[in-house]
C-alpha positions as CSV (number, residue, x, y, z in Angstrom):
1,X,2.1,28.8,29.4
2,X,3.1,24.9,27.9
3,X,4.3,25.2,24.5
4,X,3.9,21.4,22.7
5,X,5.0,20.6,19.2
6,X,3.2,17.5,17.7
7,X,3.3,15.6,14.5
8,X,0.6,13.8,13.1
9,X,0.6,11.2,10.7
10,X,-1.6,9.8,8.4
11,X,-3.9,8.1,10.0
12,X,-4.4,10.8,12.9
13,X,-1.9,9.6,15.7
14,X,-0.3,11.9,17.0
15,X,3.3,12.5,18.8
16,X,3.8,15.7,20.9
17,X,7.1,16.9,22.9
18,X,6.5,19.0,25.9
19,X,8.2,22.3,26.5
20,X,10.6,19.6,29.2
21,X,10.9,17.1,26.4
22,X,8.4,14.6,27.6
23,X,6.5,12.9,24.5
24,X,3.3,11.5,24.6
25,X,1.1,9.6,21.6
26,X,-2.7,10.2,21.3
27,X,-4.3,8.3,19.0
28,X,-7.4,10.5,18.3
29,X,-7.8,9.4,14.6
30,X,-11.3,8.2,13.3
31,X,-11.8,4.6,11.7
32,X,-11.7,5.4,7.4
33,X,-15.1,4.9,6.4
34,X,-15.7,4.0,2.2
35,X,-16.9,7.0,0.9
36,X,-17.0,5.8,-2.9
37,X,-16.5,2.6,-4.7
38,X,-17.3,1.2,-7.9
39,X,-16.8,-1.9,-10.3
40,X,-14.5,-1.7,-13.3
41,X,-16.1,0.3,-16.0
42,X,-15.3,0.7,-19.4
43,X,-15.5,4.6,-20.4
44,X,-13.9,5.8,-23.9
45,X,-15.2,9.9,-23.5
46,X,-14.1,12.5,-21.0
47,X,-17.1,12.7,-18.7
48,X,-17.5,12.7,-14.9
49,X,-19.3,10.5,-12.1
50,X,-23.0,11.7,-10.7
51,X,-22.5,14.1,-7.9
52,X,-22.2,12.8,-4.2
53,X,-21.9,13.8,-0.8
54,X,-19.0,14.4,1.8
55,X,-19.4,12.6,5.1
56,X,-20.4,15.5,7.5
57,X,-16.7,14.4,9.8
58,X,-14.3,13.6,6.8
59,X,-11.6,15.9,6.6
60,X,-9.2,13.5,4.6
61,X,-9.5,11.1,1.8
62,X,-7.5,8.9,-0.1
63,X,-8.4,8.2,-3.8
64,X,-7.6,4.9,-5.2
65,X,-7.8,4.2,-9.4
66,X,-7.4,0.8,-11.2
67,X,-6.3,1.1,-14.5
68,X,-7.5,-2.5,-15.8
69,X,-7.3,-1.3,-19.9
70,X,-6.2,1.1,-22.0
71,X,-4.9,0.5,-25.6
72,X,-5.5,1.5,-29.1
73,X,-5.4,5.2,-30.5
74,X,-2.3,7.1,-30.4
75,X,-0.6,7.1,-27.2
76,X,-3.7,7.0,-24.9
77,X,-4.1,8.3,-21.6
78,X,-6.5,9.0,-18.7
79,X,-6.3,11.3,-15.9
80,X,-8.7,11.4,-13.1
81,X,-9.6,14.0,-11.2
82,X,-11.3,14.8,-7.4
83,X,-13.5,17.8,-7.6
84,X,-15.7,19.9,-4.9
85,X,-17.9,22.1,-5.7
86,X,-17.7,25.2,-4.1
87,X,-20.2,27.9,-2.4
88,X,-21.2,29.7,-5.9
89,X,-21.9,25.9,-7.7
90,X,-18.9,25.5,-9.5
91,X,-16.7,22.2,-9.7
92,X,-13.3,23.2,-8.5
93,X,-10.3,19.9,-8.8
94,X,-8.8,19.6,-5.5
95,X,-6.5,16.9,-6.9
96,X,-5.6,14.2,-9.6
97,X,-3.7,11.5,-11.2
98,X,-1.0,11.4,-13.2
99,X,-1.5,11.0,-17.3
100,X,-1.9,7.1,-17.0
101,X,-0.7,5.0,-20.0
102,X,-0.3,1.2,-18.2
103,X,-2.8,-0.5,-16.6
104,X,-1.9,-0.2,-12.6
105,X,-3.1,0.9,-9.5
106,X,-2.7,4.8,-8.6
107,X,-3.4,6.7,-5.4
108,X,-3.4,10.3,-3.9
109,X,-4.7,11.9,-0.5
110,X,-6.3,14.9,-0.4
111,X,-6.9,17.5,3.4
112,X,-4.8,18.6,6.1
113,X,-1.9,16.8,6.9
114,X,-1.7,14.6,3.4
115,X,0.2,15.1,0.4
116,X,-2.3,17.8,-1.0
117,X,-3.2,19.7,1.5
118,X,-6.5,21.3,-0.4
119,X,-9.6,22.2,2.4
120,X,-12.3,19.7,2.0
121,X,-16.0,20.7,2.2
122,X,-17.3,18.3,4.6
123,X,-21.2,17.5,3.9
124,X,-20.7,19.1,0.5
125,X,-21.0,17.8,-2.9
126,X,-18.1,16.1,-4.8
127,X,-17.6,14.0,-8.3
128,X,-14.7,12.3,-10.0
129,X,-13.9,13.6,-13.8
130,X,-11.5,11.9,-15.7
131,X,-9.9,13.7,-19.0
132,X,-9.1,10.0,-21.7
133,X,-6.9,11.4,-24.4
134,X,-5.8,9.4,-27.7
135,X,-8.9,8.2,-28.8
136,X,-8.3,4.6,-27.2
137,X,-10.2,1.6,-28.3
138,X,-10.0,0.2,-24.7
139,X,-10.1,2.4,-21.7
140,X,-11.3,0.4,-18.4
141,X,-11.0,1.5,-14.5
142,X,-12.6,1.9,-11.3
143,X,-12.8,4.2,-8.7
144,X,-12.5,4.5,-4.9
145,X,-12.3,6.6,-2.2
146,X,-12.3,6.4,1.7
147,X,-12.2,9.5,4.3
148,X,-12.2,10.3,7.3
C-alpha cells in the first residue's frame, strides 16, 4: 500500500510526495463563487443580516468587511460576526472580526484547511451579526463573502 502526504493550500491546489519522493500538483480546487455582497450601510444598533443560504458545494469562505465610518461615542467599536445555524435552529458564530475602531478593510476564512477551521453546513442557513459598542454617531460598513 502507497502512503502520500499532501498539502493543500488555499485555493484547493494541492502538492503530494509519494512514499519514493515523487511530487505531483493537482489542481482540483473550484472557481470562488460570491456568496454575499452588499453596499456600504450605515447601522448604529447591534442587529444581524436576513438569513441566507449556503451554496450546496461551498466548504470554505472568506469574509471580507469595510469599515468606511465609525466615530462619536466613547471609544466605539464593531465586531462582525459569521453565524450557521445549526440542526435544532439555533445561530451558532463560526467566526469574527476583531473589535474594529478605524475605518479599514478586514478579512477571515472560515472550513477545512483555512485559518478557522469551523465545519460549514453546506445548503444550510447562515447570517452576519455584528455587536457596535460605544454608542457611535457614525458607524458605516459593508459586507462580503465568497466560498467555495
Amino acid at each position: 500500500m502507497e502512503m502520500r502526504v499532501g498539502i493543500e493550500d488555499a485555493n484547493g491546489d494541492i502538492l503530494q510526495m509519494d512514499s519514493s519522493g515523487r511530487i505531483t500538483a493537482n489542481s482540483v480546487a473550484q472557481i470562488a463563487t460570491t456568496m454575499f455582497t452588499e453596499a456600504t450601510t450605515a447601522r448604529l444598533t447591534t442587529n444581524n443580516t436576513t438569513t441566507q443560504t449556503w451554496l450546496a458545494n461551498a466548504s470554505t469562505c472568506w469574509v471580507s468587511v469595510n469599515l468606511t465610518a465609525l466615530s462619536g461615542g466613547t471609544a466605539p467599536t464593531v465586531v462582525v460576526s459569521l453565524q450557521q445555524q445549526d440542526g435544532n435552529a439555533n445561530w451558532q458564530t463560526l467566526a469574527s472580526t476583531s473589535a474594529l475602531s478605524a475605518v479599514g478593510l478586514t478579512q477571515f476564512s472560515v472550513g477545512a484547511g483555512m485559518t478557522n477551521g469551523a465545519m460549514l453546513l453546506a445548503g444550510g442557513n447562515y447570517r452576519f451579526s455584528w455587536v457596535i459598542t460605544g454608542t457611535p454617531a457614525a458607524c458605516s460598513f459593508q459586507i462580503a463573502m465568497s466560498g467555495r
